[in-house]
ROKERO-497798 format. One record per residue (C-alpha): x negated, y negated, z. Coordinates in pm, whole numbers, padded with zeros to 5 digits, always signed. Layout:
XYZ ...
//
This chain:
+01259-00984-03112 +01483-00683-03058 +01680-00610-02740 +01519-00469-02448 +01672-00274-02194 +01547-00301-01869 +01442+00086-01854 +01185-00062-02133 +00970-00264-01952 +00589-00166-01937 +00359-00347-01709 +00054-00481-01870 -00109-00561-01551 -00064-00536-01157 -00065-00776-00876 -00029-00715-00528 +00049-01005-00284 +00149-00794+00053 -00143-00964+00185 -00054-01337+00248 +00305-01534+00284 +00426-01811+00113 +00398-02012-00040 +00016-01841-00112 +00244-01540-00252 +00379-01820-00526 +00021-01902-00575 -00178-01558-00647 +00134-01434-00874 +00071-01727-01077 -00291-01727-01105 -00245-01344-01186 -00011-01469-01489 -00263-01685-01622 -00495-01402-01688 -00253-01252-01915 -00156-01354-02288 +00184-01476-02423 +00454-01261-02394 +00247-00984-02153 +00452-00834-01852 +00300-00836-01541 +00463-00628-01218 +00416-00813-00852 +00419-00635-00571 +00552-00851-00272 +00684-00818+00044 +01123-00816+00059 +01237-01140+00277 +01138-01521+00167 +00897-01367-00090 +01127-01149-00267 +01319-01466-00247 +01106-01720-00357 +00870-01625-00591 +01109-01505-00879 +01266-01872-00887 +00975-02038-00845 +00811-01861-01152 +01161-01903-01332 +01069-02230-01252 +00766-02256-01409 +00929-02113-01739 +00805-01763-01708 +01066-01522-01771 +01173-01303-01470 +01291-00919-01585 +01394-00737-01263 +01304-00704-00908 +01326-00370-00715 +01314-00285-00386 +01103-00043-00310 +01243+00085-00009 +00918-00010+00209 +00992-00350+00295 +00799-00441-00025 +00944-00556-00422 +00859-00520-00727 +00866-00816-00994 +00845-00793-01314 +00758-01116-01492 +00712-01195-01872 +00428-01449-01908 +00545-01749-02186 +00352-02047-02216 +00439-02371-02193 +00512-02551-02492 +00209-02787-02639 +00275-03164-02605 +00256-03344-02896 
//
């Protein structure tokens, strides 16, 4: 796959988690990956603080690949996040 800068990066889909702390924050962002396919970006929109935090490891975590978080100057962030699969067991 070529290089991407970061200018590049096109959601695919939206979430917005302002609504509820963590570790529920952890919890909708993921379920909100799941919708998506292989390889699809999705941007998170969370609250700055433990969130901002949190969530980006935790997804890094779960072997999703985390593109950029910006602050959006309103006490909120957005995350970008690149939905990969894990790996089948065999």
């Amino acid at each position: 796959m070529p290089a991407e800068r970061m200018a590049d990066f096109r959601p695919d889909a939206a979430a917005d988690v302002t609504d509820v702390v963590c570790p529920v924050t952890f919890v909708k962002a993921l379920a909100a990956l799941d919708e998506l396919e292989d390889g699809r970006i999705l941007e998170i929109r969370l609250n700055d603080g433990e969130a901002a935090r949190n969530v980006p490891l935790s997804l890094k975590d779960e072997g999703h690949q985390v593109l950029r978080l910006t602050d959006n100057g309103d006490g909120t962030c957005a995350l970008l996040v690149r939905k990969v699969s894990a790996c089948p067991v065999e």
